[in-house]
N, C-alpha and C positions, 0 to 999 in steps of 0.2 A: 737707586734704580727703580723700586717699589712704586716711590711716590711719584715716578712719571707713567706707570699702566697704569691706563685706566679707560677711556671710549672704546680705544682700541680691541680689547680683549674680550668685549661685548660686541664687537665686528666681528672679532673671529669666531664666539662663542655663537653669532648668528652664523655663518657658514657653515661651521663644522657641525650641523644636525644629521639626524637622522636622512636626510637627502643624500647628505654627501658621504655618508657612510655607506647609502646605497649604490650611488652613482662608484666610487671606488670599489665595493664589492663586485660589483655586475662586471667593472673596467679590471680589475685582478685576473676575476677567475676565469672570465670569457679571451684576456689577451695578453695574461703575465706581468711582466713590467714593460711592453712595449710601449702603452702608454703616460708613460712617469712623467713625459716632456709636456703636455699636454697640463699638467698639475703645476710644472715649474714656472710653464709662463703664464699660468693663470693664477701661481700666486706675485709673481712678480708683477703682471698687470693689477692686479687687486693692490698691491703698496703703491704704485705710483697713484691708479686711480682714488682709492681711499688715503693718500697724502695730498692730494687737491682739493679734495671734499672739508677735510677736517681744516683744511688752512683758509676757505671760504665758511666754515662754520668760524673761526676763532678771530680771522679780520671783522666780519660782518656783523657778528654777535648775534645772527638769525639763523632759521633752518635754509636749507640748499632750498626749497620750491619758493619759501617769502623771498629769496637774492631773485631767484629767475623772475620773478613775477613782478618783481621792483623791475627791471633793466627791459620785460617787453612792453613798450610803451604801445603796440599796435593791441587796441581790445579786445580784436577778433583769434589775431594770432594769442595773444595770452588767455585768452577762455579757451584755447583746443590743448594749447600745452598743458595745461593745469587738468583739465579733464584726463589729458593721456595719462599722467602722473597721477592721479589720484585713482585711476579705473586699474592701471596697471599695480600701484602699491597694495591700494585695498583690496579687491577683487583677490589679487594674486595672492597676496600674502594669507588672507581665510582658504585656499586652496591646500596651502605649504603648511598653515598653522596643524589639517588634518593629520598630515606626514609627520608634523614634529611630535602630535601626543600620539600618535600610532605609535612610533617610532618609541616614543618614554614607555609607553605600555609591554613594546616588547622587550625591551630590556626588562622592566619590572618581572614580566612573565617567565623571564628565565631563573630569575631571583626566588621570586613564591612560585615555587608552579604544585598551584593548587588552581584547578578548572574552573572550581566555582566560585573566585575572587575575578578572574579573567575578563567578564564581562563588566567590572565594575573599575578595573586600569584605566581606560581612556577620564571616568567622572571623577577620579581621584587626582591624578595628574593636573587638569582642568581646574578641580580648585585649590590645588599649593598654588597654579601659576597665579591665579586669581588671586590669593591672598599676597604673593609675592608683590605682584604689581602694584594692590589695592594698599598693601600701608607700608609699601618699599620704597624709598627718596633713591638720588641717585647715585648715593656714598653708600647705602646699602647693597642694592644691586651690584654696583663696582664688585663691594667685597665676596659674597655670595659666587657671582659668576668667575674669579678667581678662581673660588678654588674648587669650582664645578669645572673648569678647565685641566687644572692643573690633574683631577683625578681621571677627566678624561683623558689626558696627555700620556697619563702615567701607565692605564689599562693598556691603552691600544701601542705605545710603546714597548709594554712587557710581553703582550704577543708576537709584536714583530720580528722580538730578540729569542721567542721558543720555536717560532718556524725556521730561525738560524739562515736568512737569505743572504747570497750572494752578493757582496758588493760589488764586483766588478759589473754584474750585469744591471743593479740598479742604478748605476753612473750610467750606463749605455741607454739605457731607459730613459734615466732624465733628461739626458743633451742631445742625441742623437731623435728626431722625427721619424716616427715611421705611422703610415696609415692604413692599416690590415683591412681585410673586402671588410663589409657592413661595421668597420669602426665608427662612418662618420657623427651617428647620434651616440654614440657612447662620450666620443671627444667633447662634441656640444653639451651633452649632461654637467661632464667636469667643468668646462669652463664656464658654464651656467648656475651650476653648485657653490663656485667658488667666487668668482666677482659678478657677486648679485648687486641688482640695481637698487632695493629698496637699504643697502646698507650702507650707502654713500648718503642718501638723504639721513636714516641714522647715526652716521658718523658728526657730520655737522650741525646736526641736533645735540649731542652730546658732550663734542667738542664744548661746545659754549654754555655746557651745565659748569663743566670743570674748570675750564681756564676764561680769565676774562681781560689778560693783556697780550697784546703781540706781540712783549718780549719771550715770552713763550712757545713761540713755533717749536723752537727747539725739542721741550719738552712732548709736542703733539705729534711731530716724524720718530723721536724716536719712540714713543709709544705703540705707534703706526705700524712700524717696521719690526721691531720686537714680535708684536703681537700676531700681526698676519704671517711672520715666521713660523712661530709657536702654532698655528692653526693648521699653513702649510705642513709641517711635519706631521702631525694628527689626520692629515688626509694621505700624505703619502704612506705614512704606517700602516695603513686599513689598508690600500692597495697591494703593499708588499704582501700583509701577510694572506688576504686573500687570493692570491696565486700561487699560495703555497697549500692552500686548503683546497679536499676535494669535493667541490661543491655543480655541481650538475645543471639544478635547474635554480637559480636567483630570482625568489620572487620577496624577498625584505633581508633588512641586513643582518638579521637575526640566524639568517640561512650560514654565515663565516660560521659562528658558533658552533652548529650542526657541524659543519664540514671539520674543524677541529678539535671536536672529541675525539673522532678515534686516536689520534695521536697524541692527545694532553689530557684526556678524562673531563670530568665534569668543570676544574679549575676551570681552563680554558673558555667555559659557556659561563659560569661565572663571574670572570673576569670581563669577558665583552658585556654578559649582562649588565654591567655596572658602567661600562664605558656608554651603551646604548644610552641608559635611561639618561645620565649625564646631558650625552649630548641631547637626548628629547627633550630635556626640563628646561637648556638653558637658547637652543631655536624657541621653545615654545613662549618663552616670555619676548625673547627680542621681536619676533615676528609680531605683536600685536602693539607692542612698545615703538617700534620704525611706522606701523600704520599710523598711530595717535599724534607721533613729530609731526607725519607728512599732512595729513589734517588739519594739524595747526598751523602747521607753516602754508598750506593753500588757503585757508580763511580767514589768516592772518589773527588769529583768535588771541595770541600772546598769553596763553594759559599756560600756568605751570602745570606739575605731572599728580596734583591734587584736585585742579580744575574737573570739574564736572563733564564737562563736553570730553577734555581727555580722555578721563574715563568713561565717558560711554562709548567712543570709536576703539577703542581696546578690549572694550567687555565685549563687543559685538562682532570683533575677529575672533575672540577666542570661544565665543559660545559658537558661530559658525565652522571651526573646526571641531569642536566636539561632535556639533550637529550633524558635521559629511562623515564621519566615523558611521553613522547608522548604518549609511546605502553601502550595498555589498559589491565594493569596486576595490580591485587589489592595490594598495596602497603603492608597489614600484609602478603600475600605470600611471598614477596621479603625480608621482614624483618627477619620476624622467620627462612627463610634458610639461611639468612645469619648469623644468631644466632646462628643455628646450626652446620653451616661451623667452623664460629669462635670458637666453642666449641670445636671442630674435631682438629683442628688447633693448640690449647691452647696448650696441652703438647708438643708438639715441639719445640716451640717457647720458651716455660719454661725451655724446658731441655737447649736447646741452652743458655738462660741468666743466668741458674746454671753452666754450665760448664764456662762460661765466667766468671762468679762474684769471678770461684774457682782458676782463673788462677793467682796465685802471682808472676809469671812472669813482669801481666798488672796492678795488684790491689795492690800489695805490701802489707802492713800492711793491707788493707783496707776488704780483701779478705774474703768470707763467714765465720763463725763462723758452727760449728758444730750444734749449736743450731737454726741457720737457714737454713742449708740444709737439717735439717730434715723436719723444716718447708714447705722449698720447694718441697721435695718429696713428701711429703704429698696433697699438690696439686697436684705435677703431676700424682700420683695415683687416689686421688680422680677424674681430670679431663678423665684421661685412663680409668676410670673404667663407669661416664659416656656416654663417646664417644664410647665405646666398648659396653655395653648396647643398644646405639643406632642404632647403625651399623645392629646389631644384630636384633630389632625391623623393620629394613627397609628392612632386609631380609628377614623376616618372614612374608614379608607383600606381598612377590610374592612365 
């Protein structure tokens, strides 16, 4: 079972950052487990969509943007695609990368809280990932992000089981829909947190580090499904227990911590401390690492992850997220709009990997089943239907 994790859990290890610890935090304690449903079908859309992605990275043996850019034969339409893809991965991702060493910093922060180390969290963090990435293959990383998970997994599990929550009411949570007044951008965070765009083009980048025959699908769903499980859980954990912590005003996710000392002492800020930097260290590598795929795969560069060029579109997300740490903007701002964006973003990006998965041109045999395009539509309606909601809520507001 070991030896079939592995793209996958760098999928999940990129969702589950510091974003989605917040986006969960702010969705706990602002509305209980109301919104659990909301996590369930965003991790469910996340395996089907990241089970089409990685089975177009493993037929094609290329990244998702090189398949699309092979199949649009019109030049004008395939220079605005590619733009969109490239403005949206990079652009966004040096946004997100700020969130993720924020994010590692404050976990670190709860670990030494010593003041005058504090200022120097974000440039520390910045170069493990740097060195991480700079002489890490991608059997290294595998192993590493393992078991940066597995600790994350383990933290924010072991809180969930000291706040001692209700099952019955998080079954109601998860299956039952319900939309409380000003939930709607809290929902869009979650599901913006959780099937992000740039990790479908990550996935099929990866896919095809690891496996290089199409006897193999096998091994790449179940990897898939495992793994966005495993992630799944780690985002509904934070939710739970943050609804059980009394926490007031959520401005980073370091605030759960806070709200669960008075009930478990110091352990408790401890224990998130660790779960926090976890998940900052191992967003903050995947976010510059899914920029560097999609650069290659729009240039068609065919460099491996020693390549020069590589490395310079990764150095250049990651130094621009250290860089937006300076300006004094509160990190859950930057988050949740970026949650938002990526929410905005999602049916596009979805419709582009359904038209791609359906082209037996590229997929041969391998090609959508009727029974998964409906699946996919089904997300892409559900996600058009809350970005259009949204839209509409941001209009209404001037």
């Amino acid at each position: 079972m070991l030896k079939r994790i592995g793209p996958g859990i760098l999928v999940a290890a990129a969702f589950v950052g510091p974003g989605t610890l917040t986006a969960c935090t702010v969705a706990g304690a602002r509305f209980g487990y109301t919104l659990l449903w909301a996590l369930t079908l965003s991790i469910l859309a996340t395996m089907v969509l990241q089970g089409m992605a990685g089975r177009v990275g493993l037929v094609t043996q290329s990244g998702l943007a090189e398949s699309v850019k092979k199949e649009l034969k019109n030049p004008w339409l395939r220079g605005v695609v590619i733009v969109i893809i490239l403005g949206a991965i990079l652009v966004g991702n040096a946004a997100y990368e700020a969130g993720n060493i924020g994010g590692a910093s404050l976990g670190m922060e709860q670990l030494v809280q010593n003041p005058e180390l504090t200022a120097w969290h974000p440039m520390i963090i910045g170069i493990f990932a740097f060195l991480l990435l700079w002489f890490g293959t991608y059997k290294v990383l595998e192993k590493v992000f393992v078991a940066l998970v597995a600790l994350m997994g383990l933290c924010f599990v072991l809180c969930t089981l000291m706040v001692k929550p209700s099952a019955l009411d998080i079954i109601k949570g998860a299956l039952v829909p319900e939309m409380p007044a000003d939930s709607l951008f809290t929902i869009m965070a979650l599901v913006g947190t959780t099937v992000v765009p740039y990790n479908l083009f990550l996935h099929a980048s990866l896919v095809k580090e690891k496996w290089k025959s199409k006897s193999e699908l096998g091994s790449v769903t179940w990897d898939t499904i495992i793994s966005i499980a495993l992630g799944g859980l780690v985002s509904m954990a934070i939710l739970i227990t943050a609804s059980a912590a009394s926490i007031q005003d959520v401005t980073n996710a370091a605030d759960m911590a806070k709200g669960l000392e008075p009930l478990f002492g110091k352990t408790a800020s401890y224990i998130m401390g660790v779960g926090l930097l976890a998940a900052g260290i191992t967003s903050a590598v995947t976010a510059p690492l899914a920029a560097a795929f999609v650069a290659n795969s729009c240039f068609g560069w065919k460099a491996g992850m020693q390549d020069k060029r590589f490395r310079l579109v990764w150095a250049m997300v990651l130094f621009f997220g250290v860089f937006f740490l300076s300006f004094d903007i509160k990190p859950i701002e930057v988050i949740q709009f970026a949650q938002v964006a990526n929410g905005v973003l999602l049916p596009i990006m979805a419709i582009l990997l359904l038209w791609m998965v359906n082209q037996k041109s590229v997929m041969g045999e391998y090609h959508n089943t009727k029974f998964q395009n409906t699946l996919g539509l089904l997300i892409v309606g559900f996600t058009l239907f809350l970005g259009g909601k949204s839209i509409l809520s941001v209009i209404g507001m001037f």
